[in-house]
N, C-alpha and C positions, 0 to 999 in steps of 0.2 A: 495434483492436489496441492503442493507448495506453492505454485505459482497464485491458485486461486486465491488461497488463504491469505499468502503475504499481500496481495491486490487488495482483497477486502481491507484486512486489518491496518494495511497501510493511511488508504483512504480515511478509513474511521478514525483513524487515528487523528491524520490532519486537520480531520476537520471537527474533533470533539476534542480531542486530549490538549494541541498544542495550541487550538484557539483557547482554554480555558488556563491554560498556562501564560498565554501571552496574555490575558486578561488581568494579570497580576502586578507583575511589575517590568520593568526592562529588563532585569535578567531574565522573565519568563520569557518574553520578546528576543531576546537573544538564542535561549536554549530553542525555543520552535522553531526560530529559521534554520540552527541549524540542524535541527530533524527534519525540516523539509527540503533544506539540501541535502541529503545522506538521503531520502525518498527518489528524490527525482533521478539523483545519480545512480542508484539503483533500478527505477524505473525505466531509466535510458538503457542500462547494460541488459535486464529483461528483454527488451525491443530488440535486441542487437542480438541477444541468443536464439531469439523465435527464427531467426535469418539463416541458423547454423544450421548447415548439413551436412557436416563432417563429425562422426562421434567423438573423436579424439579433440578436437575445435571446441565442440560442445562444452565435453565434461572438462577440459580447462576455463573456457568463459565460465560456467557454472561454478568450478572450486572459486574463481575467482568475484563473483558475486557474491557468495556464499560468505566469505570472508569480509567482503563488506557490511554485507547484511548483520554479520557476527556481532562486528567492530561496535553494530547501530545500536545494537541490543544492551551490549554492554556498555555503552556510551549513555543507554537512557536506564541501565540500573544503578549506573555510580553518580547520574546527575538528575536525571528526569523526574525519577520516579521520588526521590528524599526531594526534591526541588516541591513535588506534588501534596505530597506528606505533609510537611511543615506549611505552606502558604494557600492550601483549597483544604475547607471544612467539609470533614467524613460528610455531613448531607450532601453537599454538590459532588464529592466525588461519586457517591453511590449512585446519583441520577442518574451523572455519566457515562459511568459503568452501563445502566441501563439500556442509554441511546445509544453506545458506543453495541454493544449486544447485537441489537436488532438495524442499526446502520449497516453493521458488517453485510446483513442478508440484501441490503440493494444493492449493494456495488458490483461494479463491471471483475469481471471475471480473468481482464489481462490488464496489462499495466497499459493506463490511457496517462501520457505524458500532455495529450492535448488540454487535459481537464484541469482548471483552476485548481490549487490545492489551499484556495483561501475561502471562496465564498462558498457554504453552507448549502445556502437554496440553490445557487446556481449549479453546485457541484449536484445536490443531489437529483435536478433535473437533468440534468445533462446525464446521468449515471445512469438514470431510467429511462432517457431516449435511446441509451447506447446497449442496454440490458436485453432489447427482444433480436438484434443482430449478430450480438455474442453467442445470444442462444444456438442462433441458426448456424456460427462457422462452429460452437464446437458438438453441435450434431455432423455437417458435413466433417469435421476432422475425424470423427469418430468413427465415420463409415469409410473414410481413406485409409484410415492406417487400420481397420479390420478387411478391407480388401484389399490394403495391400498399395493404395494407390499413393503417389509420389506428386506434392505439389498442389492438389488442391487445396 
């Protein structure tokens, strides 16, 4: 369930929050790239933990994601968010809020590193060509590690 969430709200993120930030000024420009480098670096280290098969392996890469992930959080309550406050008027945040809401429910379910984290449309299509195939591995994952089975 972390991994889903952080996937979704990632995505939405990039493609509501820090395009409506970068829409401001250069520092907004500044602050979203670097949210979508601290995403993608994250997204990389996701990919690289689905690969783990060793428990001990795991829940190190994990702390060590984790940590990361932390860093991002805290990084976008000391700058992002007072950055968002002062330069986007309460209507447009609220919208965004909105589409930011119900983006979350399109998005792909694991970290796609393949998918642009800049254009809108294109992400959102690509997010929904990739949306009936995620389905389908985490039904079969779901019937592997309830049987037990290793690898599929």
């Amino acid at each position: 369930m972390f991994l889903l969430g952080l996937c979704r709200h990632s995505i939405a993120e990039e493609v509501i929050v820090y395009e409506m930030m970068e829409s401001v000024s250069d520092l907004g420009k500044g602050l979203g790239m670097k949210s979508r480098e601290d995403h993608m670096n994250v997204k990389l280290m996701l990919e690289d933990l689905r690969k783990i098969t060793s428990d001990i392996s795991f829940d190190v890469k994990f702390d060590d994601i984790f940590k990361h992930f932390w860093e991002h959080v805290l990084m976008e309550e000391k700058e992002d968010l007072p950055f968002i406050q002062q330069n986007i008027p309460l209507e447009k945040r609220q919208i965004a809020a909105k589409y930011f809401t119900m983006r979350t429910n399109l998005e792909p379910s694991f970290p796609q590193t393949e998918i642009p984290d800049r254009s809108a449309a294109l992400d959102m299509a690509l997010g929904l060509l990739l949306k009936p195939p995620e389905k389908l591995k985490e039904i079969f994952m779901n019937i592997s590690q309830q049987s037990g089975m290793v690898g599929v």
